[in-house]
Backbone as CSV, one residue per row, in Angstrom:
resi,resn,N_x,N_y,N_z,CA_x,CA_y,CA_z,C_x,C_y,C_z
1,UNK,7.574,-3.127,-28.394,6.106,-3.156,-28.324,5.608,-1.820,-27.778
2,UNK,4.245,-1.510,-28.409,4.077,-0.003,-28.230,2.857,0.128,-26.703
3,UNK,3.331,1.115,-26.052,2.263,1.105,-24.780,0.735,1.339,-25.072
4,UNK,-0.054,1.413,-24.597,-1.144,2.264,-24.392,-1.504,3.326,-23.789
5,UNK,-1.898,4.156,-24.741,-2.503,5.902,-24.408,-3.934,5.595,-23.361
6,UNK,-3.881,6.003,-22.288,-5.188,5.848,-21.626,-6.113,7.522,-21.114
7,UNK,-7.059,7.687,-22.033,-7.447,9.007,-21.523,-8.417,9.141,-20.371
8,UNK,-8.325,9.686,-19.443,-9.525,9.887,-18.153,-9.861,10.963,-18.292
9,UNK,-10.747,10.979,-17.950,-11.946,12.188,-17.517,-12.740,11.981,-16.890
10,UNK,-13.545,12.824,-15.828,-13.944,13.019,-14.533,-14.918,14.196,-14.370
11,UNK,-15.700,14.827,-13.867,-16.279,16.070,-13.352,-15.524,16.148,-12.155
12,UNK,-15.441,17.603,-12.081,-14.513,18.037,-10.593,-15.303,17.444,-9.279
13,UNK,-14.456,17.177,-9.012,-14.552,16.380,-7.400,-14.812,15.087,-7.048
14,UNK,-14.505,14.576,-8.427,-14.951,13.393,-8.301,-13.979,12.002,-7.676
15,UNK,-12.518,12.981,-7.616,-11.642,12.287,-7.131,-10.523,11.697,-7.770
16,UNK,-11.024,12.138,-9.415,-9.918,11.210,-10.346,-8.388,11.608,-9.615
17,UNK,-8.000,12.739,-9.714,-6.851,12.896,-9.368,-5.960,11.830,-7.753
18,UNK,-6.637,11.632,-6.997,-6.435,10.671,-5.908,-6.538,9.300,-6.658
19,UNK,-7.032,9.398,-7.287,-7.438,7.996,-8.306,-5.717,7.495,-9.014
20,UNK,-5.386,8.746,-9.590,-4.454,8.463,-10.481,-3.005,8.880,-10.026
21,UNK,-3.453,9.419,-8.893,-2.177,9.454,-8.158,-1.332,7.504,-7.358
22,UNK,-2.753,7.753,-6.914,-2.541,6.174,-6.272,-2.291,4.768,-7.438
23,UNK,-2.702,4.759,-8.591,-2.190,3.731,-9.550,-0.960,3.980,-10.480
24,UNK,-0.631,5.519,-10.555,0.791,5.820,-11.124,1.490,5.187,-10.089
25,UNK,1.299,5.120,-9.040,2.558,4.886,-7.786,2.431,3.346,-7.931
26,UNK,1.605,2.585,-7.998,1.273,0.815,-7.925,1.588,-0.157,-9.267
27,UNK,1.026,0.590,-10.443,1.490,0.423,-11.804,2.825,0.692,-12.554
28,UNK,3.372,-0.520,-12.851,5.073,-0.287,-13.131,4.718,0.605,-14.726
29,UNK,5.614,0.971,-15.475,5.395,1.148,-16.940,4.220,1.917,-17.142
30,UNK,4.216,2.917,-16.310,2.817,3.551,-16.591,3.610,4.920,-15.979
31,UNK,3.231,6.565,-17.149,3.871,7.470,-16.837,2.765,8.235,-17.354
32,UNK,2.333,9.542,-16.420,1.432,11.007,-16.767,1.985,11.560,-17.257
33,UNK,1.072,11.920,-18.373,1.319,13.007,-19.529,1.062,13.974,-18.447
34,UNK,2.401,15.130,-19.478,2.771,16.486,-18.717,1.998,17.551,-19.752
35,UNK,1.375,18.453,-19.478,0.580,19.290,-20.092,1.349,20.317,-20.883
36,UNK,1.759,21.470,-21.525,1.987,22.507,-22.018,0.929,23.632,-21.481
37,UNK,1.535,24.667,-21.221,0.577,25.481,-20.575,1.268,27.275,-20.528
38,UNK,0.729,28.028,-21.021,1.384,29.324,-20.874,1.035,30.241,-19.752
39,UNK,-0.015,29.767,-18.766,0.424,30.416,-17.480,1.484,30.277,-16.765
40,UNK,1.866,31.808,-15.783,2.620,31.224,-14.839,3.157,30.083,-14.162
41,UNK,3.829,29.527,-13.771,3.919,28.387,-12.515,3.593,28.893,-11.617
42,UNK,2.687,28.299,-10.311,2.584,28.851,-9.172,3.409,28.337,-7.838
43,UNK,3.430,28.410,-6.850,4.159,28.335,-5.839,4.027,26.988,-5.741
44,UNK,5.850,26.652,-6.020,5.645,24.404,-5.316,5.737,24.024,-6.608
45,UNK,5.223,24.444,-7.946,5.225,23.436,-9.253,6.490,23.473,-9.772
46,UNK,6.832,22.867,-10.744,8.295,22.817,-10.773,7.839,21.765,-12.893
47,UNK,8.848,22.239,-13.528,8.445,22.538,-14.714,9.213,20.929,-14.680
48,UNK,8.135,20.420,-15.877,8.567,19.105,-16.345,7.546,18.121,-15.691
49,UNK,7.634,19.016,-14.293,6.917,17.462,-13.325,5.114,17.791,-13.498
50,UNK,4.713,19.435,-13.087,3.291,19.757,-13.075,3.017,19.966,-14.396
51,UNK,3.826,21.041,-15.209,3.385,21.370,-16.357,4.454,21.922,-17.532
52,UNK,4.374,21.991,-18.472,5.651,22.488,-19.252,5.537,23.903,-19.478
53,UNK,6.011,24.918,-18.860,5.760,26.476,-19.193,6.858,26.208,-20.061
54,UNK,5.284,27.487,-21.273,6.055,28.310,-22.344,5.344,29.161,-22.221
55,UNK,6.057,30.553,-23.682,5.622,31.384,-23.582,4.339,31.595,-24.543
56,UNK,3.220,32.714,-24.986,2.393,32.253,-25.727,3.102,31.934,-27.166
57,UNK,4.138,32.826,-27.354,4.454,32.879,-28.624,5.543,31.584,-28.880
58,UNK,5.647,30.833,-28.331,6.155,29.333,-28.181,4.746,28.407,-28.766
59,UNK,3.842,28.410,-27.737,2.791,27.791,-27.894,1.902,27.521,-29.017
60,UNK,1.999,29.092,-29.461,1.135,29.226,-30.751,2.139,28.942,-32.237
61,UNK,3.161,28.935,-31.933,3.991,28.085,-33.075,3.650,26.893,-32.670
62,UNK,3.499,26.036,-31.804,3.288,24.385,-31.622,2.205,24.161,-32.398
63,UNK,1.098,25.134,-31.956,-0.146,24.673,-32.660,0.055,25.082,-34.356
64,UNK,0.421,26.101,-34.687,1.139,25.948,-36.260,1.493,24.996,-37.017
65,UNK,2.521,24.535,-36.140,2.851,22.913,-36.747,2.244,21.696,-36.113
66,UNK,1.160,21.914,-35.939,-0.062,20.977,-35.471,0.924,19.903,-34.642
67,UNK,1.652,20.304,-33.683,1.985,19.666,-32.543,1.587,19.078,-31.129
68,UNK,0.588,19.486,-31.385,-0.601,18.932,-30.366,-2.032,17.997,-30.512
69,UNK,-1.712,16.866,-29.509,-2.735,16.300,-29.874,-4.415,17.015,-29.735
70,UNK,-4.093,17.590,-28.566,-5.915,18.748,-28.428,-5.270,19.877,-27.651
71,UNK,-5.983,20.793,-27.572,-5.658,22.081,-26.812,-6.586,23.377,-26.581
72,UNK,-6.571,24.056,-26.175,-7.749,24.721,-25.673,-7.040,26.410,-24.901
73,UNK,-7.465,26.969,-25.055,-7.419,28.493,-24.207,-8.461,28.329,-22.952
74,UNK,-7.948,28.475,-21.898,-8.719,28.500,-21.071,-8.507,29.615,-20.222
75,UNK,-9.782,30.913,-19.320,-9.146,31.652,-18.564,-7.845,32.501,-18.774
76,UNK,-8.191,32.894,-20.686,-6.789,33.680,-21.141,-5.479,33.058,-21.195
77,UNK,-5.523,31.760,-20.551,-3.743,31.054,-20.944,-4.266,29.540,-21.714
78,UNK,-3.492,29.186,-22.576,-3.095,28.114,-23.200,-2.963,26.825,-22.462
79,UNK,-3.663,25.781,-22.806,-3.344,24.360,-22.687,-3.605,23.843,-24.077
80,UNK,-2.414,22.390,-23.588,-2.573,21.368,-24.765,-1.636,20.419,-24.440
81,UNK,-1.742,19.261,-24.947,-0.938,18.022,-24.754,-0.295,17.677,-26.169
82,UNK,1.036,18.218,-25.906,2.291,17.783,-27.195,2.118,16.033,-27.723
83,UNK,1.754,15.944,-28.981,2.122,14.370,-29.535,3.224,14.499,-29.662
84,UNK,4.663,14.659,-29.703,5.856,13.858,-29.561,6.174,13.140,-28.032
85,UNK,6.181,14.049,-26.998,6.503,13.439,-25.938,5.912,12.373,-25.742
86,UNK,4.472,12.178,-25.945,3.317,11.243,-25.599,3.952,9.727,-26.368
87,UNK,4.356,10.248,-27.911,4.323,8.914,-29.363,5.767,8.637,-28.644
88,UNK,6.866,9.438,-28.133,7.956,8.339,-27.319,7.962,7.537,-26.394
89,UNK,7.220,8.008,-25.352,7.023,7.286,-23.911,6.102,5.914,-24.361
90,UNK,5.367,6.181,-25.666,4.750,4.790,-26.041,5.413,4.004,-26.822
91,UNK,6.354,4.700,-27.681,7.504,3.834,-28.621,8.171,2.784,-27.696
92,UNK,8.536,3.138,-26.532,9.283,3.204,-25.428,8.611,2.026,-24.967
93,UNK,7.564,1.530,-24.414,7.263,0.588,-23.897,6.123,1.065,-22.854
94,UNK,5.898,2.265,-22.742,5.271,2.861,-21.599,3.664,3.330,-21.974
95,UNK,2.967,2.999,-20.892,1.600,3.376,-20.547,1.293,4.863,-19.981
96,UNK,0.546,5.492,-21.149,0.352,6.742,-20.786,-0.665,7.705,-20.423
97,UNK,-0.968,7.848,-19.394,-2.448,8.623,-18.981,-2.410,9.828,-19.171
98,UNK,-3.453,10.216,-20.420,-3.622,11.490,-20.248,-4.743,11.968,-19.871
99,UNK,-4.669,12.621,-18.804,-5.562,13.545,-17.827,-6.480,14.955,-18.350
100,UNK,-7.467,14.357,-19.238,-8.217,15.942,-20.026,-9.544,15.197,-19.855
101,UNK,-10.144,16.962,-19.957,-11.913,17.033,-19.900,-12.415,16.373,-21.179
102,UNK,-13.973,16.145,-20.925,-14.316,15.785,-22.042,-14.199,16.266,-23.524
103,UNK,-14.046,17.561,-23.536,-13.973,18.257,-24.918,-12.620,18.261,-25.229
104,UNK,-11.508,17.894,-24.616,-10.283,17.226,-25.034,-10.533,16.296,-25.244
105,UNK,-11.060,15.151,-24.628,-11.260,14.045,-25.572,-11.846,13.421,-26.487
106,UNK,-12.552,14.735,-26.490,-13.880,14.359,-28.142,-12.743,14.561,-29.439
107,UNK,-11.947,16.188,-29.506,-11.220,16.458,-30.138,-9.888,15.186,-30.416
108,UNK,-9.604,14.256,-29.472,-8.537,13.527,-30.307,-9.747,12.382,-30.464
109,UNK,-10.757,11.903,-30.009,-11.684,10.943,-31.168,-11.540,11.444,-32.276
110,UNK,-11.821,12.997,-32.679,-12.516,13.158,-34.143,-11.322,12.855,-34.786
111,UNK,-10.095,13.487,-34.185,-8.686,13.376,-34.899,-8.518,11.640,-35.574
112,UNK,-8.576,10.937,-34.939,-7.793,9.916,-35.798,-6.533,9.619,-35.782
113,UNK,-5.959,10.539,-34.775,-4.223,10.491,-35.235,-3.578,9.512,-34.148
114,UNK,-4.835,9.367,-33.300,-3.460,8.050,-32.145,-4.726,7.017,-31.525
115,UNK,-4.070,5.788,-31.022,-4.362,4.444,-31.143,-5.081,5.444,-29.010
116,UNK,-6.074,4.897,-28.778,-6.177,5.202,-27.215,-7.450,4.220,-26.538
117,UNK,-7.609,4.236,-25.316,-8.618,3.701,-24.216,-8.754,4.351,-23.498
118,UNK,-10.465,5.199,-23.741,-10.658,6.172,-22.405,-11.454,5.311,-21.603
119,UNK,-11.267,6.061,-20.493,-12.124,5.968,-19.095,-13.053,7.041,-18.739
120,UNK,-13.663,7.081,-18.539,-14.346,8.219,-17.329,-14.994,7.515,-15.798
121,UNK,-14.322,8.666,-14.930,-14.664,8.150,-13.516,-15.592,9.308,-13.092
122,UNK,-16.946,8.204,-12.145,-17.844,9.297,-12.429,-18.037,9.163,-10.470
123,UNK,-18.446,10.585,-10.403,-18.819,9.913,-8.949,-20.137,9.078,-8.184
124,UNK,-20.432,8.572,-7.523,-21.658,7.464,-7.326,-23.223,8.469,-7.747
125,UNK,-23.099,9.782,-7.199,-24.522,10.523,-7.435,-24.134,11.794,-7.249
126,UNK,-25.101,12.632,-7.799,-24.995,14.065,-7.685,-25.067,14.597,-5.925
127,UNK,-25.549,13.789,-5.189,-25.531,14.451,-3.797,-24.219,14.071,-3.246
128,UNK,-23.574,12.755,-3.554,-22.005,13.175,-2.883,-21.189,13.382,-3.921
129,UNK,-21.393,14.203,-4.841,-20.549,14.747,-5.171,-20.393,16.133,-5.048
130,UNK,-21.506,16.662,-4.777,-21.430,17.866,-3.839,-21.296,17.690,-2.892
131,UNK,-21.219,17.176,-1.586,-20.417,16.620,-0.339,-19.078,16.780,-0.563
132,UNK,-18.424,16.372,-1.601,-17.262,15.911,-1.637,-16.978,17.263,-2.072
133,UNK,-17.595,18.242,-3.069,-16.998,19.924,-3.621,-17.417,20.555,-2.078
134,UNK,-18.014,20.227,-1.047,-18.230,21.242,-0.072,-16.936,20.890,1.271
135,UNK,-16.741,19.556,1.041,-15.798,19.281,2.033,-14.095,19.780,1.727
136,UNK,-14.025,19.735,0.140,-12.830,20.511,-0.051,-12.597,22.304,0.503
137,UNK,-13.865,22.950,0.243,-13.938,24.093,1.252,-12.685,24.986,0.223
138,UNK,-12.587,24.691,-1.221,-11.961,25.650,-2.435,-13.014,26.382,-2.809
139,UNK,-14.339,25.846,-3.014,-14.995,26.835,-3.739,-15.993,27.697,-2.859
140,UNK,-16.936,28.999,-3.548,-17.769,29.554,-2.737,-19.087,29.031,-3.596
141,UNK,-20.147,29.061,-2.942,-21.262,28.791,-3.768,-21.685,29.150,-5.227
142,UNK,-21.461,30.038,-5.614,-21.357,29.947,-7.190,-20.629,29.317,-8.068
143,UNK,-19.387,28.863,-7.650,-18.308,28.064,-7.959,-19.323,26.142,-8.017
144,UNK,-19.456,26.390,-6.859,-20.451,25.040,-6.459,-21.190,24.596,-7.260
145,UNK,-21.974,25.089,-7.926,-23.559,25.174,-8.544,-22.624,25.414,-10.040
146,UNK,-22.131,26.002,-10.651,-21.417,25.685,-11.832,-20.308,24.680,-12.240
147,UNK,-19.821,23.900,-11.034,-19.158,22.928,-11.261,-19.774,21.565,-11.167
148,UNK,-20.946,21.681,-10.436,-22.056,20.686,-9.943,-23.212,20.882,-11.976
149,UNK,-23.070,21.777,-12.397,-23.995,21.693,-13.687,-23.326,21.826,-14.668
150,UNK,-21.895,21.911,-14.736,-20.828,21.293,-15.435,-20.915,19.348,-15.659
151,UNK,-20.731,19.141,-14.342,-20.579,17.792,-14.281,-22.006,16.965,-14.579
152,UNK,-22.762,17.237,-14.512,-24.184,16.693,-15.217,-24.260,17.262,-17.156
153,UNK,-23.612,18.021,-17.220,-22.896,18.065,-18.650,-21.869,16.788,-19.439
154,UNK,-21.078,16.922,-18.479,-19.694,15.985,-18.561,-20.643,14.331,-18.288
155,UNK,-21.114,14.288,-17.500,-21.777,12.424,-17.505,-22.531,12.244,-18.850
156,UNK,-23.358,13.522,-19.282,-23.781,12.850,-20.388,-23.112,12.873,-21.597
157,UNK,-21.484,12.621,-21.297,-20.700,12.670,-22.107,-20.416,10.959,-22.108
158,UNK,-20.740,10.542,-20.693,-19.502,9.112,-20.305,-20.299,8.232,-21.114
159,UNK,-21.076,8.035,-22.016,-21.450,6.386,-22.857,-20.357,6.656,-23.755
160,UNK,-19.650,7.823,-23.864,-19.038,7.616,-25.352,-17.557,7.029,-25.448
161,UNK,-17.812,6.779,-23.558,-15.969,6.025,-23.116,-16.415,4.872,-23.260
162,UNK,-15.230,3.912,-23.172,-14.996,2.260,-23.479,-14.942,1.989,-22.078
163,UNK,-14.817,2.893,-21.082,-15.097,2.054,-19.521,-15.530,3.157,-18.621
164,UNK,-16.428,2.888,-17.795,-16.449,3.540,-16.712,-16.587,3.143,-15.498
165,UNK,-15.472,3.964,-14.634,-15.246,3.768,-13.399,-16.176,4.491,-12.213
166,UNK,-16.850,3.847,-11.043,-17.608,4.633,-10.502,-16.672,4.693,-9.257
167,UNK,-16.233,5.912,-8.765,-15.645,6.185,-7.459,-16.528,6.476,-6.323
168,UNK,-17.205,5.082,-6.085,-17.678,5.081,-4.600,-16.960,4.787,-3.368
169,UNK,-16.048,3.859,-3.931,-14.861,3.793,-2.300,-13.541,4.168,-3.358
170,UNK,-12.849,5.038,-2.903,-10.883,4.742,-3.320,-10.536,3.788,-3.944
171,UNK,-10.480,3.021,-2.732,-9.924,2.055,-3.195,-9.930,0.930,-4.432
172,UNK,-11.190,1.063,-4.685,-12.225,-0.219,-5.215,-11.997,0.651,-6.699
173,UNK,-12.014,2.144,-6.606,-11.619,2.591,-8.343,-10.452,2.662,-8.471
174,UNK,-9.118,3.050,-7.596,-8.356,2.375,-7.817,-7.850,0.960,-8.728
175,UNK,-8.847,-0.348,-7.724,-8.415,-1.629,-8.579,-8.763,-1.784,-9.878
176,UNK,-10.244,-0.994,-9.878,-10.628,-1.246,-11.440,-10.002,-0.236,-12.620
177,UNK,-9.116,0.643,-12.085,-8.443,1.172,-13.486,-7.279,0.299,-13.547
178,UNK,-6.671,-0.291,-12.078,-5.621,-1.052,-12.725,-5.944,-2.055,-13.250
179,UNK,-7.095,-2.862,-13.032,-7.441,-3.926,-13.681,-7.788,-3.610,-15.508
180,UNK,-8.157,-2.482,-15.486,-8.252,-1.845,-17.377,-6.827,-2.276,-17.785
181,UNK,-5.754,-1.497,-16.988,-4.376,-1.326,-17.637,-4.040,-2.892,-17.967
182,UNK,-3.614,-3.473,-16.901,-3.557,-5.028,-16.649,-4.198,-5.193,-17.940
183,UNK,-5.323,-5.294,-18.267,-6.231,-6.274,-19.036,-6.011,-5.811,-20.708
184,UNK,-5.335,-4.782,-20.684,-5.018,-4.025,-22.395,-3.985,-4.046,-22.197
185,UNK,-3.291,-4.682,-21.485,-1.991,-5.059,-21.314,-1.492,-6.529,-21.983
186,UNK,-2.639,-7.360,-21.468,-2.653,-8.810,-21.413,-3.072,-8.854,-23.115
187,UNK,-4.367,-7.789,-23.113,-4.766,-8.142,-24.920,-3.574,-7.432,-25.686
188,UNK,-2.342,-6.663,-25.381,-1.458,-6.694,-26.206,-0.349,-7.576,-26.181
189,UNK,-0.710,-8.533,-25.517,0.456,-9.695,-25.221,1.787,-9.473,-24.194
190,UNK,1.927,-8.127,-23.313,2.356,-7.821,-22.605,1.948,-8.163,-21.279
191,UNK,3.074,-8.472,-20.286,3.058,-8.731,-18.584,2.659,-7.841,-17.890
192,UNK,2.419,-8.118,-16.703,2.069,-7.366,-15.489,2.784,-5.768,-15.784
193,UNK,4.368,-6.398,-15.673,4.876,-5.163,-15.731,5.364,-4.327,-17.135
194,UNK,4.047,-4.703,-18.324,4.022,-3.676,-19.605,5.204,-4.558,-20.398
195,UNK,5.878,-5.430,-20.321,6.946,-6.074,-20.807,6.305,-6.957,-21.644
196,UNK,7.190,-7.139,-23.387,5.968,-8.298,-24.283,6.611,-9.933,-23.778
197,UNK,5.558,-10.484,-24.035,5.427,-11.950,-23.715,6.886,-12.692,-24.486
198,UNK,7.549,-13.292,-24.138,8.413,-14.168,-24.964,8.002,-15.390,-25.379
199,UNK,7.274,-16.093,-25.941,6.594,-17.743,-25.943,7.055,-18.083,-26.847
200,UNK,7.813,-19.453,-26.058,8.326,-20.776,-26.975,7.756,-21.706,-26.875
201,UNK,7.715,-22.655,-27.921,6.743,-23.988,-27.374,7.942,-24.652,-28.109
């Protein structure tokens, strides 16, 4: 039985990443898509687990043989998310989150080429979510104000997801993405733990 592709998207700071850290760890049968990426690695990442370094001229043969489900140049280096790794881990039995912005996920809507359930997690309002970009203390004020009118970009993206999550407490978006997985779990006739139903009568 084949898993489900689950795509999220978020405006920065909104927390997805704490989000999806905490239900990869709680959710059995559920594994993050690993990115492709031709920047450097930086200090601490470690290939396979953060990101897959190649080189450009690796990369740009992938996209040749249209090996990617979406992908993008960003800041002079390459991203994109490989469809083979993704179409095994779901052959496989496994639930797969992939972690891209909205204009990655418009690009595999238009595609057509894979079965998915997005999310977007939005944060409760524009004033804590600047709270939340000022308390990280990464950006300087111009950074601020373009990631803050980014993300009023990106919401009027979220009617075009099948769920949205509002991250007002942790915890509480936490339950409700696992309760998504759980529940497109259950409508594929699969258990708690992603395993298909056996029924005899």
């Amino acid at each position: 039985m084949n898993g489900n592709l689950l795509i999220v998207s978020a405006p920065s700071g909104t927390g997805k990443t704490s989000i999806l850290k905490r239900v990869i760890d709680q959710v059995k049968q559920l594994e993050f898509s690993v990115s492709h990426t031709t920047r450097p690695s930086r200090n601490g990442e470690q290939e396979g687990r953060d990101y897959h370094f190649v080189n450009r001229q690796t990369f740009e043969r992938m996209i040749a043989e249209n090996a990617f489900l979406e992908w993008a140049m960003v800041h002079d280096n390459y991203y994109g998310t490989a469809v083979e790794p993704v179409e095994e881990k779901l052959r496989h039995g496994f639930d797969v989150i992939l972690d891209i912005d909205v204009q990655g996920a418009e690009i595999i809507r238009q595609q057509h080429r894979i079965d998915y359930i997005d999310v977007f997690i939005a944060p409760p309002d524009a004033t804590e979510l600047e709270a939340r970009l000022r308390r990280r203390g990464t950006e300087d004020e111009q950074s601020i104000a373009t990631r803050l009118a980014n993300s009023a970009e990106e919401m009027e993206q979220s009617s075009k997801y099948r769920y949205l999550v509002v991250n007002d407490q942790l915890e509480d978006a936490v339950t409700m993405l696992c309760a998504i997985i759980y529940a497109q779990r259950a409508e594929g006739r699969r258990n708690l733990h992603g395993v298909s139903h056996r029924i005899s009568l």
